[in-house]
DOGURO-296368 format. One record per residue (C-alpha): residue in three letters; x, y, z; residue number from 1. Coordinates in steps of 0.001 Angstrom, whole numbers, plus 500000, padded with zeros to 6 digits. Last residue first. Layout:
// residues N
<pt kolti="ALA" east="X" north="Y" up="Z" fimi="NUM"/>
...
END
This chain:
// residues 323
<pt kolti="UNK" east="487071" north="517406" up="495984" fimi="323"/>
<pt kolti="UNK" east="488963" north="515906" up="493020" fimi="322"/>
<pt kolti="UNK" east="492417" north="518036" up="493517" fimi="321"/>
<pt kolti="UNK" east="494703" north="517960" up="490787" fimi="320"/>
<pt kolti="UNK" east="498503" north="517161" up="491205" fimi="319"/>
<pt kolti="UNK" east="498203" north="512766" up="490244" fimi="318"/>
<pt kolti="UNK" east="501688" north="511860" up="489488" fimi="317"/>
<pt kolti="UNK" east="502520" north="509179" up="487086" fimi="316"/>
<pt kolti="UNK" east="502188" north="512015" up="484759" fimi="315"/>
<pt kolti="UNK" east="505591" north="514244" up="486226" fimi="314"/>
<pt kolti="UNK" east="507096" north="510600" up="486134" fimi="313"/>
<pt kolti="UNK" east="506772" north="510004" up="482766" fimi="312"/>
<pt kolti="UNK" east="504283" north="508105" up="480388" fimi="311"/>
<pt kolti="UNK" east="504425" north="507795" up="476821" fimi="310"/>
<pt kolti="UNK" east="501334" north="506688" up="474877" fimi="309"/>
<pt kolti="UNK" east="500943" north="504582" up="472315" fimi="308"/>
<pt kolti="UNK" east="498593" north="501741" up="474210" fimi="307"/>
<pt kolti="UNK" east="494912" north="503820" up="474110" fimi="306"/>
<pt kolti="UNK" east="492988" north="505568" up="475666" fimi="305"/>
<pt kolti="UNK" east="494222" north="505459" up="479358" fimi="304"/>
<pt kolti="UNK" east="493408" north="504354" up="482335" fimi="303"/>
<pt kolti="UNK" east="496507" north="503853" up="484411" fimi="302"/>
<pt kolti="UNK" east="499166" north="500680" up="485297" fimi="301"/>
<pt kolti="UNK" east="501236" north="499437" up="487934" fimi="300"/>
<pt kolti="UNK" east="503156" north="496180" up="488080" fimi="299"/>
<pt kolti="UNK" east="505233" north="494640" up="490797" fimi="298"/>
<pt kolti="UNK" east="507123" north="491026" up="490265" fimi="297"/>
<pt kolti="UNK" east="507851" north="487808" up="491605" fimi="296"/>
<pt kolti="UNK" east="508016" north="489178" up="495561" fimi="295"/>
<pt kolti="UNK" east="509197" north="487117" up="497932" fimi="294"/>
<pt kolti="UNK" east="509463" north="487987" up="502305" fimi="293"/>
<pt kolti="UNK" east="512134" north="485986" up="503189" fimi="292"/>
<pt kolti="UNK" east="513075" north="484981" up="506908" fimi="291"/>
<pt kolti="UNK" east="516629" north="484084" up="507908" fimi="290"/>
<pt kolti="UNK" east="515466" north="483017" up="510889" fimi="289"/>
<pt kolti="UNK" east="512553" north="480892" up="511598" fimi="288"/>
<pt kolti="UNK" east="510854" north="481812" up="514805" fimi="287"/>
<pt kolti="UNK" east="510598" north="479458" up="516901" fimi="286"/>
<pt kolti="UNK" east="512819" north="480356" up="519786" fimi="285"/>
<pt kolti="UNK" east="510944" north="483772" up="520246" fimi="284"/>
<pt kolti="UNK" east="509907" north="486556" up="517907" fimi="283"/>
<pt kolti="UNK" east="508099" north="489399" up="519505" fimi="282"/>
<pt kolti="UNK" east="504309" north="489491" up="519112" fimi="281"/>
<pt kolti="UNK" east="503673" north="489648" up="523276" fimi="280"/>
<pt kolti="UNK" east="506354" north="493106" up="522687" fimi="279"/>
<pt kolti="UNK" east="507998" north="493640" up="519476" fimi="278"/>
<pt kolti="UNK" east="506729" north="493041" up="516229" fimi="277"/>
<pt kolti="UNK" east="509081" north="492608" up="513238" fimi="276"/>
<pt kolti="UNK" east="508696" north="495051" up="510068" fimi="275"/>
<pt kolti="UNK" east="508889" north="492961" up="506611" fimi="274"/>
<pt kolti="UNK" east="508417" north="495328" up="503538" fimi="273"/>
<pt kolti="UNK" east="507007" north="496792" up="500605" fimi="272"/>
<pt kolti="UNK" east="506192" north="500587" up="499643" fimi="271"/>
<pt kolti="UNK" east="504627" north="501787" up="496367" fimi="270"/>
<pt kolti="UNK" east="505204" north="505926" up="496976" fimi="269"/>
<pt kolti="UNK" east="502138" north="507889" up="497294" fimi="268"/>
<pt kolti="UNK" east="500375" north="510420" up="495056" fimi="267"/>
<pt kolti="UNK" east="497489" north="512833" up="496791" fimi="266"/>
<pt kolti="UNK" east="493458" north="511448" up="496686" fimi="265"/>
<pt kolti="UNK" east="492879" north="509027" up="500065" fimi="264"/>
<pt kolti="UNK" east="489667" north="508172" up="500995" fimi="263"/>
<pt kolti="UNK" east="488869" north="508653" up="504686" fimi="262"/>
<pt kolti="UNK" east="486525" north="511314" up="504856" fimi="261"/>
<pt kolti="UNK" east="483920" north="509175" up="502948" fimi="260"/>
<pt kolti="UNK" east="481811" north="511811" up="501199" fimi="259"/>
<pt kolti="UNK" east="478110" north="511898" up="502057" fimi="258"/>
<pt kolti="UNK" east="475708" north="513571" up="499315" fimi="257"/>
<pt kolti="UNK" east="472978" north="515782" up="498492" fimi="256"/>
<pt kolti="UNK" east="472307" north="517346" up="494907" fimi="255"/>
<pt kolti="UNK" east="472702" north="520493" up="493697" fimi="254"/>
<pt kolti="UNK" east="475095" north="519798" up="491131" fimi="253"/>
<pt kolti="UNK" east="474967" north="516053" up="490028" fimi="252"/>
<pt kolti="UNK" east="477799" north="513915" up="491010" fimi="251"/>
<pt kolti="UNK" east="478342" north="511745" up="487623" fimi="250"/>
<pt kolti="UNK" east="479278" north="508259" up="487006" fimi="249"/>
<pt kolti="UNK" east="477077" north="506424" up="489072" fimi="248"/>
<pt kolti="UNK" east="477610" north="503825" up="491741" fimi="247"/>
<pt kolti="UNK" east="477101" north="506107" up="494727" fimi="246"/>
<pt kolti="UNK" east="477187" north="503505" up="497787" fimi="245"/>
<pt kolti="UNK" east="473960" north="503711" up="500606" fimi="244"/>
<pt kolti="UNK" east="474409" north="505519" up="503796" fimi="243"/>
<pt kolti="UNK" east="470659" north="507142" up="502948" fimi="242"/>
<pt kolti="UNK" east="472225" north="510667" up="502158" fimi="241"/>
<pt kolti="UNK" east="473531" north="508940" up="499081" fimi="240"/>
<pt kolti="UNK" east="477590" north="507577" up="498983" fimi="239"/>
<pt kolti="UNK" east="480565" north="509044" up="498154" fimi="238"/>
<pt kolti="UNK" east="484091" north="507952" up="497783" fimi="237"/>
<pt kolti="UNK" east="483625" north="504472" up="497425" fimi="236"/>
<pt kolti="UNK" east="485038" north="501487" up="499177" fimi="235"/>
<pt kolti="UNK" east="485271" north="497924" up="498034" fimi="234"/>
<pt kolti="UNK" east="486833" north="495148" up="500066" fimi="233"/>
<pt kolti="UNK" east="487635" north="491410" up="498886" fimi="232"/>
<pt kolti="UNK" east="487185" north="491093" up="495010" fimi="231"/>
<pt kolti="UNK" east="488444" north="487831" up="493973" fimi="230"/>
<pt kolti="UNK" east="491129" north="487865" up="491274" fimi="229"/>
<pt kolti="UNK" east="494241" north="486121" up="493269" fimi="228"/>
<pt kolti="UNK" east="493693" north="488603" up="496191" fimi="227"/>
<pt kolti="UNK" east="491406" north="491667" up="494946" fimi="226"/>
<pt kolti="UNK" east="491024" north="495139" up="496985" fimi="225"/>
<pt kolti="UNK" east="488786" north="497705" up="495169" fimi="224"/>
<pt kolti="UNK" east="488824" north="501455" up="495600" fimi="223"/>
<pt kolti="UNK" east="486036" north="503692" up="493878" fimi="222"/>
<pt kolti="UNK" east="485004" north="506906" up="492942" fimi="221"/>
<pt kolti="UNK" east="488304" north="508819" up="491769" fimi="220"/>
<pt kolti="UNK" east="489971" north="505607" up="491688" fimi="219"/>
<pt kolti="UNK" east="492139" north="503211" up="493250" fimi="218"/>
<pt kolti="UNK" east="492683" north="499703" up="492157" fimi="217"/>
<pt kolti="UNK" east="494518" north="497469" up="494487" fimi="216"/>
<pt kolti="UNK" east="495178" north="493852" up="493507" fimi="215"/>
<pt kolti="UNK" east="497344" north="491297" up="495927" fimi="214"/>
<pt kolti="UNK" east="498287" north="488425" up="493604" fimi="213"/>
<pt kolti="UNK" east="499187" north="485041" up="495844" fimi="212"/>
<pt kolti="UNK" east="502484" north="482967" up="496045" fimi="211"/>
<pt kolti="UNK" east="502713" north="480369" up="498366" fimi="210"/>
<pt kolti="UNK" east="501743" north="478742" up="502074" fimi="209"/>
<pt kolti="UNK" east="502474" north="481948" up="503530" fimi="208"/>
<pt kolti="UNK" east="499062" north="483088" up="502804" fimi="207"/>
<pt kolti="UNK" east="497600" north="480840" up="504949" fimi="206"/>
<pt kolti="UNK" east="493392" north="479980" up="503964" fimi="205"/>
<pt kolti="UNK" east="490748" north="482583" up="504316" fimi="204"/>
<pt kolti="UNK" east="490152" north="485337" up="507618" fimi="203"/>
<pt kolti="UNK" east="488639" north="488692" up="507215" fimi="202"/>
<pt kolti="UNK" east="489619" north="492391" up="507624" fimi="201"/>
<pt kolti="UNK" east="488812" north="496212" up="507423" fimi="200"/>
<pt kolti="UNK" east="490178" north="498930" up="508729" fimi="199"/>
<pt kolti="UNK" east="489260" north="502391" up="508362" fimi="198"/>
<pt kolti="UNK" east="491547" north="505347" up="509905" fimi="197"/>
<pt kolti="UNK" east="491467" north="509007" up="509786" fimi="196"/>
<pt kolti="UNK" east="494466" north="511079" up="510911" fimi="195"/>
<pt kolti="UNK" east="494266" north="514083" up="513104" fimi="194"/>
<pt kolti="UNK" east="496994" north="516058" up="512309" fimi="193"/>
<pt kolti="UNK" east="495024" north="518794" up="511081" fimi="192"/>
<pt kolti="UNK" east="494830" north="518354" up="507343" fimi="191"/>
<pt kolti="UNK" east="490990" north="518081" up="507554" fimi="190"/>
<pt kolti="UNK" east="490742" north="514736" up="505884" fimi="189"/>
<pt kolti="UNK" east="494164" north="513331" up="507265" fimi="188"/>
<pt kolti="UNK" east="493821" north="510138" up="505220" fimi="187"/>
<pt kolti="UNK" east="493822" north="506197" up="506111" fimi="186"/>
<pt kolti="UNK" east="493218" north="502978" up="504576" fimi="185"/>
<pt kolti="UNK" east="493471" north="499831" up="505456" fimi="184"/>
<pt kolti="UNK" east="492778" north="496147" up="504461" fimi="183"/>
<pt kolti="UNK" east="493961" north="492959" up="506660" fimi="182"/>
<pt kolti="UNK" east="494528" north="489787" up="505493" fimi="181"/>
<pt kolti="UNK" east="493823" north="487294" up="508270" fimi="180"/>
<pt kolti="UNK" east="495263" north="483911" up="507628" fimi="179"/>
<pt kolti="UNK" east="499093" north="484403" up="508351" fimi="178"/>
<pt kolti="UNK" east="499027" north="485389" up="511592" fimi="177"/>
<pt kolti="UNK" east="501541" north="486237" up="514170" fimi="176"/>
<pt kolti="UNK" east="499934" north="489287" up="515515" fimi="175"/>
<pt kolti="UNK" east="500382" north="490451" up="511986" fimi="174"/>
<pt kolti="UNK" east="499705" north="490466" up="508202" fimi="173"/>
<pt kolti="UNK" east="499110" north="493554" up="506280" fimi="172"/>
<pt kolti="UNK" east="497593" north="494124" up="502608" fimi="171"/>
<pt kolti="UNK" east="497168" north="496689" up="499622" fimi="170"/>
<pt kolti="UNK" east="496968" north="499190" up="503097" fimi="169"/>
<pt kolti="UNK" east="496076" north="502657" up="501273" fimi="168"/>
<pt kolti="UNK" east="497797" north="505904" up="502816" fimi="167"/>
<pt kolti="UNK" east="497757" north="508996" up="502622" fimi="166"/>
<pt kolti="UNK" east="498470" north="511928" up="505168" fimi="165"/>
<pt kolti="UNK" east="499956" north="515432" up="504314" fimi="164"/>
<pt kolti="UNK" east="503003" north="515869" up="506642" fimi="163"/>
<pt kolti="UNK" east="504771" north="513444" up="506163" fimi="162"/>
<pt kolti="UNK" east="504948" north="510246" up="503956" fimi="161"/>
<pt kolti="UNK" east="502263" north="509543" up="500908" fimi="160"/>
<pt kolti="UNK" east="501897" north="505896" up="501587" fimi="159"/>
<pt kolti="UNK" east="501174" north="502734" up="499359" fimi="158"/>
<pt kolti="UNK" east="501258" north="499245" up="500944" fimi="157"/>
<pt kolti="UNK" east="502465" north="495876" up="500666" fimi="156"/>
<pt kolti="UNK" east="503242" north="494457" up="504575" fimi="155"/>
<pt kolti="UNK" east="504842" north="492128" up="506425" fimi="154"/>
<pt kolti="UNK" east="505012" north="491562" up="510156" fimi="153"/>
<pt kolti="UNK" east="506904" north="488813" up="510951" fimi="152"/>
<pt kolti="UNK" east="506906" north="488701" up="515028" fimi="151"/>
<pt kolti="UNK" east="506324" north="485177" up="515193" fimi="150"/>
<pt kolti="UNK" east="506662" north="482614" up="512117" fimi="149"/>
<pt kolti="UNK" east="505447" north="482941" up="508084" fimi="148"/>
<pt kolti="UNK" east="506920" north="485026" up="505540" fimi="147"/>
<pt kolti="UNK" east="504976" north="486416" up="502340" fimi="146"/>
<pt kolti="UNK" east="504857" north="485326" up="498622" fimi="145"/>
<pt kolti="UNK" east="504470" north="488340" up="496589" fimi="144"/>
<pt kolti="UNK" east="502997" north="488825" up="493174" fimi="143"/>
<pt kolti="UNK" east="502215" north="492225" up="493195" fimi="142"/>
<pt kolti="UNK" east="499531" north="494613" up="491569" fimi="141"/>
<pt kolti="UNK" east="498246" north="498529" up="491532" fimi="140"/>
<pt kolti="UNK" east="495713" north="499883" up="489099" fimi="139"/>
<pt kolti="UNK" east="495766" north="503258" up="489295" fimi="138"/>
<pt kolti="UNK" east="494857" north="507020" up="490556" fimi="137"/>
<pt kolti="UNK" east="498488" north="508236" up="491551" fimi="136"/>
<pt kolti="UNK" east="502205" north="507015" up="491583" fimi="135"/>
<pt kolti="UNK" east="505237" north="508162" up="493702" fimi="134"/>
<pt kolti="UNK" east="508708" north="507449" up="492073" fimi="133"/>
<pt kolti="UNK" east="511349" north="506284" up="493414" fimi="132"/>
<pt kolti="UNK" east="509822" north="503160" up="494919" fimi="131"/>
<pt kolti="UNK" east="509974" north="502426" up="498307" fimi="130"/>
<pt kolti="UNK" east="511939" north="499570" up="499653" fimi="129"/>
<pt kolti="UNK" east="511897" north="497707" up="503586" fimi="128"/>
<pt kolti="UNK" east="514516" north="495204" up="504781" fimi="127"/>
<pt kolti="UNK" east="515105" north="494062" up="508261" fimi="126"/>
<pt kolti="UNK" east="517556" north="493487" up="510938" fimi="125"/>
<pt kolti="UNK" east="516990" north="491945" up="514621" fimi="124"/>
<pt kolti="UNK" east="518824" north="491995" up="517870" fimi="123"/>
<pt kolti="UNK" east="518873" north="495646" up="517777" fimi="122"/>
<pt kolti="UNK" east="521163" north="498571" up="519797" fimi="121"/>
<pt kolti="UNK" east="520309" north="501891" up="520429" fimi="120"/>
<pt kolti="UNK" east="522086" north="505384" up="519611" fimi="119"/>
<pt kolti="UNK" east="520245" north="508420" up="520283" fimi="118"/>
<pt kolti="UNK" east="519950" north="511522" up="518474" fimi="117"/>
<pt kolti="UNK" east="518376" north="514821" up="519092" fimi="116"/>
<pt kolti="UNK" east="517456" north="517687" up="517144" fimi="115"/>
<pt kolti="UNK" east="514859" north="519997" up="518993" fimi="114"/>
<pt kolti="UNK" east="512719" north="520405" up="517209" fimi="113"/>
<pt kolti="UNK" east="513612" north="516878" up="514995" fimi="112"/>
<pt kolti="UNK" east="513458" north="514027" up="518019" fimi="111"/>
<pt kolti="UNK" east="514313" north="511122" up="518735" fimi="110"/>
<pt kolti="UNK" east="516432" north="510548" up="515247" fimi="109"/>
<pt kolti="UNK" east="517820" north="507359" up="516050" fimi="108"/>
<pt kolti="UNK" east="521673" north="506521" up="515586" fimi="107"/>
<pt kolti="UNK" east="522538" north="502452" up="515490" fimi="106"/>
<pt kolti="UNK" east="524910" north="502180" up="518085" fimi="105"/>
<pt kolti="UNK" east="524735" north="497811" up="517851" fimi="104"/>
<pt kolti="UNK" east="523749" north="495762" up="515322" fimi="103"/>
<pt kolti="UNK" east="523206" north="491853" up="516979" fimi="102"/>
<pt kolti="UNK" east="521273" north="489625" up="514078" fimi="101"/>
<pt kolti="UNK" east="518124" north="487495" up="514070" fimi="100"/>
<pt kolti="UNK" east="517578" north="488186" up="509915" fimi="99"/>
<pt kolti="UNK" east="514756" north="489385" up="508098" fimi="98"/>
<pt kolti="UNK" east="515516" north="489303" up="504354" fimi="97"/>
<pt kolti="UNK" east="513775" north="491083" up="502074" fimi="96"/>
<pt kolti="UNK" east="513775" north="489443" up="498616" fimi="95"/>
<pt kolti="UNK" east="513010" north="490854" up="495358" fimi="94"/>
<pt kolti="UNK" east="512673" north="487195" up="492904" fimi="93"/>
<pt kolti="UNK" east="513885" north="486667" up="489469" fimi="92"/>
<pt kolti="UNK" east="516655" north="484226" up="491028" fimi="91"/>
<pt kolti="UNK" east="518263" north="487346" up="493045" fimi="90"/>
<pt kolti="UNK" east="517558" north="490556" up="494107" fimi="89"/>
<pt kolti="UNK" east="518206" north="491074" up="497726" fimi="88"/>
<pt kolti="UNK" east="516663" north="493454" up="500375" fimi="87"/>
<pt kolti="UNK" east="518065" north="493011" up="503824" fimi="86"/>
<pt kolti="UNK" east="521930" north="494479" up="503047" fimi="85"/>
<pt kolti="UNK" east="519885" north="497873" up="502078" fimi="84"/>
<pt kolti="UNK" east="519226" north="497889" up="506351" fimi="83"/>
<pt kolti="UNK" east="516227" north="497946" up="508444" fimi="82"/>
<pt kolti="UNK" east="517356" north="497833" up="512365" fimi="81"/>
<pt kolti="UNK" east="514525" north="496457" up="513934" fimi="80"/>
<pt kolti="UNK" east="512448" north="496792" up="517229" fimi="79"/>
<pt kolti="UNK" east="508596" north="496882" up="516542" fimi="78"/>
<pt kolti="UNK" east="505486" north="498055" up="518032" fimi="77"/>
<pt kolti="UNK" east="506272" north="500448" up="520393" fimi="76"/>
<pt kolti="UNK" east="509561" north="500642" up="519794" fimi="75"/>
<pt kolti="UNK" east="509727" north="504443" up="520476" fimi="74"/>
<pt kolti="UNK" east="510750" north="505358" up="517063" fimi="73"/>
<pt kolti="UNK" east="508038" north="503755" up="515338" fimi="72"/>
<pt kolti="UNK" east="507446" north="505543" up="512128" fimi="71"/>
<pt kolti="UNK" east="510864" north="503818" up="510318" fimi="70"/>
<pt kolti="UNK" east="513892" north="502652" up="511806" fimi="69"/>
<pt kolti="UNK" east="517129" north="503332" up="510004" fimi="68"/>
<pt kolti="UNK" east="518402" north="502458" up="506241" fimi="67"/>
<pt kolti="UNK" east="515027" north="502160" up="503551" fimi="66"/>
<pt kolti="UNK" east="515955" north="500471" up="500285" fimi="65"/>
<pt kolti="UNK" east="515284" north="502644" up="497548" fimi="64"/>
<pt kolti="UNK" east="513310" north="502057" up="494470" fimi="63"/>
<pt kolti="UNK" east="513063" north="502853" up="490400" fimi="62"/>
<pt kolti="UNK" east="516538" north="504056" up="489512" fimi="61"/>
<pt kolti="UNK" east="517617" north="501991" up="491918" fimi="60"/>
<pt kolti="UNK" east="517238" north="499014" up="490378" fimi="59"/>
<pt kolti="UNK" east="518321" north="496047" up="492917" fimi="58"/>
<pt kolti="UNK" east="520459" north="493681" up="491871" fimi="57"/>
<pt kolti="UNK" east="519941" north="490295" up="490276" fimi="56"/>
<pt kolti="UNK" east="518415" north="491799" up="487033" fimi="55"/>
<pt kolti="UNK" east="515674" north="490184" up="486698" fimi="54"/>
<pt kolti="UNK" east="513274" north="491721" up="489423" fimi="53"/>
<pt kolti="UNK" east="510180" north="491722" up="487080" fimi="52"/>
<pt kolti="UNK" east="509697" north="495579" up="487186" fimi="51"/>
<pt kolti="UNK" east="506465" north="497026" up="486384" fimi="50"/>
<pt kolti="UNK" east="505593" north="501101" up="485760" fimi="49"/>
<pt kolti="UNK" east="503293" north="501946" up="482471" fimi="48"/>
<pt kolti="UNK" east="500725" north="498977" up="481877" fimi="47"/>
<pt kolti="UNK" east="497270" north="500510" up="480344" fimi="46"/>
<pt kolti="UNK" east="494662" north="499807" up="482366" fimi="45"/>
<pt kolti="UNK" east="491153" north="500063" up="479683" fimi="44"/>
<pt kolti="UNK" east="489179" north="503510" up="478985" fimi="43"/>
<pt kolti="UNK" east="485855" north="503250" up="481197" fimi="42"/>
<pt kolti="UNK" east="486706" north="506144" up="483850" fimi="41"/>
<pt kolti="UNK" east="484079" north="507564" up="485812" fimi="40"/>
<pt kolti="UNK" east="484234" north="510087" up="488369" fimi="39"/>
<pt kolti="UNK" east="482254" north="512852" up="486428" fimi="38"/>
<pt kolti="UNK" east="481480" north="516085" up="488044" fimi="37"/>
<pt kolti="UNK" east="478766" north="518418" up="488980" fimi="36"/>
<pt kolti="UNK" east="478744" north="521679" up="490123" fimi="35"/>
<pt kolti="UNK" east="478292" north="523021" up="494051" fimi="34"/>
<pt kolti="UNK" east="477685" north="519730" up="495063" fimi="33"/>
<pt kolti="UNK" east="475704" north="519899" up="498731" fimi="32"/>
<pt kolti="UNK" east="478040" north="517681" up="501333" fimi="31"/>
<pt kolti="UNK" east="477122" north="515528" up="504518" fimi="30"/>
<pt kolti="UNK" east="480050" north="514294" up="505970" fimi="29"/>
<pt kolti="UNK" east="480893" north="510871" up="506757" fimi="28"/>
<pt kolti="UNK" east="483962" north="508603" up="508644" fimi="27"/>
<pt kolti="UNK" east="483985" north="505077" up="508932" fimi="26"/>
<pt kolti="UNK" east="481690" north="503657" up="505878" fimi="25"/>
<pt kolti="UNK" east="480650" north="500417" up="505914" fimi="24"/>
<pt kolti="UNK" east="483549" north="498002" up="503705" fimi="23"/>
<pt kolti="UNK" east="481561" north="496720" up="500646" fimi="22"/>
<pt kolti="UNK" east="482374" north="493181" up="500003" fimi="21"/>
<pt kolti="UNK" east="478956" north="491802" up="500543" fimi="20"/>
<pt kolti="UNK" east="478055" north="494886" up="497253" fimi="19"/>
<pt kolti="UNK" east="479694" north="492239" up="495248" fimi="18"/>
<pt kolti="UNK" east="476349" north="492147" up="493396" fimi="17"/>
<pt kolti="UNK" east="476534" north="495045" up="491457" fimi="16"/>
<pt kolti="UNK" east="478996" north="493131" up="489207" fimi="15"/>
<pt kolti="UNK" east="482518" north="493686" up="487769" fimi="14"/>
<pt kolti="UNK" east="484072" north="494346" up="485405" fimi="13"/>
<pt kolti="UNK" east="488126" north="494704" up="484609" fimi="12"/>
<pt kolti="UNK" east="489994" north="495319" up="481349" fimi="11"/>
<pt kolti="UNK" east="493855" north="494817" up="480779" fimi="10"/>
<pt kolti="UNK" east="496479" north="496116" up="478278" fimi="9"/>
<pt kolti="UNK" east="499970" north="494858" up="478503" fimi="8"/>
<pt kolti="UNK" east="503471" north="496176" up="477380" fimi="7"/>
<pt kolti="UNK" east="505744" north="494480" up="477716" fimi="6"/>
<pt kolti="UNK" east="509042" north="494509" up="480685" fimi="5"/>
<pt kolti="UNK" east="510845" north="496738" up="482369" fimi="4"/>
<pt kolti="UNK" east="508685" north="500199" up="482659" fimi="3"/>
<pt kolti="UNK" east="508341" north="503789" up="483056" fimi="2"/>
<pt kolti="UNK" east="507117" north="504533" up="479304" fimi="1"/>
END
């Protein structure tokens, strides 16, 4: 069992009519099932991954703090050095410091064909962690308390890497704002390069106030985004040839369908972390520095029969192909 902590077994339900929280559909395509197929999955979460952050020092057996400048090599959006010294474990809490701090001839991988390095410097450092493992089909949960001031941009996310594309957004905060939680997912559907993205987002109280619990569960049919135990987005994988959600449990053979081309079904790595915007979102004067992103604890659990059963990281993984 890949865990630090009790086990715990959990049940969710919900009703048809948060159907308000459905996010439209971005991207369709018409299929015909050539057999049919359950995507149902009533057995209850089982707890296998969670770490409370107790040990006041990072595990690495179960993440690694990024060192470099990741997916934005160019600066567009954000110029930070991201460093191990920027994530912390201390008082039961993960923190990732952002700091306003000089770091000069930093090297930059430009370029991979051909290999070429530059060296930059940053007035700003950063922390960022992805977990060792990558995890599949799941219930996914935080409790993280995030920063507040220009140019934070944090994030709780789950991401694949290069070169096959997927990614679910558990939640993003930016353009210096701390009231809009926004919801993203994205998946190279014909494994061309050309990524797929659907956004969604809406506006509630600050979240930097305090502490909230950021839900994802991803399925083979359906992914739901919860804050605090409120059901904000839905998304399912296939709706009728009338644009309208699938909400049974078995794709009949023979029958029409749409799939939503931008669901994403290969294992990612649990990612968390505070980038910092450059450009009109750069920090200025105000921004509070040192800046912590919190997080109280991370938990991640599958479907399973019952509690007594072991779980390694070969079954965290999800290998088979759904469509």
């Amino acid at each position: 069992m890949i865990r630090k902590g009790i086990l715990i077994i959990s049940f969710i339900s919900y009703s048809a009519n948060v159907f308000s929280q459905v996010s439209p559909i971005c991207y369709g395509q018409t299929f015909w099932a050539n057999s049919s197929f359950s995507i149902c999955d009533e057995n209850p979460w089982i707890l296998v991954f969670e770490d409370e952050f107790n040990d006041n020092s990072l595990d690495t057996c179960f993440w690694n703090p990024f060192t470099g400048v990741p997916r934005d090599l160019d600066f567009i959006k954000q110029k930070a050095w991201h460093s191990p010294n920027n994530v912390e474990e201390s008082g039961g809490m993960l923190k990732i410091v952002s700091k306003r701090e000089d770091v000069f001839n930093k090297p930059i991988v430009k370029s991979w064909n051909p290999y070429i390095v530059e060296y930059e410097n940053f007035a700003y450092t950063t922390g960022e962690v992805w977990s060792i493992y990558k995890f599949g089909y799941g219930k996914y949960e935080a409790r993280i308390k995030i920063p507040k001031g220009k140019g934070f941009w944090p994030a709780f996310w789950l991401w694949t890497g290069s070169p096959k594309y997927n990614e679910n957004d558990i939640f993003e905060f930016w353009k210096n704002n701390t009231t809009t939680h926004n919801i993203t997912t994205y998946y190279d559907f014909n494994n061309d390069g050309n990524v797929l993205r659907c956004v969604s987002s809406y506006s509630s109280f600050d979240f930097s106030n305090d502490f909230h619990i950021f839900t994802l569960e991803w399925e083979k049919g359906q992914t739901r985004w919860y804050v605090d135990g409120v059901l904000k987005r839905i998304d399912f994988k296939y709706y009728n040839i009338m644009g309208q959600p699938f909400v049974g449990c078995t794709v009949q053979k023979n029958d029409a369908y749409v799939l939503n081309k931008v669901y994403p079904n290969s294992p990612m790595n649990i990612i968390i972390n505070t980038a910092i915007e450059s450009g009109s979102f750069a920090p200025n004067a105000s921004t509070p520095f040192p800046a912590y992103l919190l997080v109280d604890w991370v938990r991640y659990y599958k479907r399973r029969e019952n509690e007594d059963v072991c779980v390694d990281s070969t079954s965290i993984e999800i290998n088979e192909s759904y469509f």
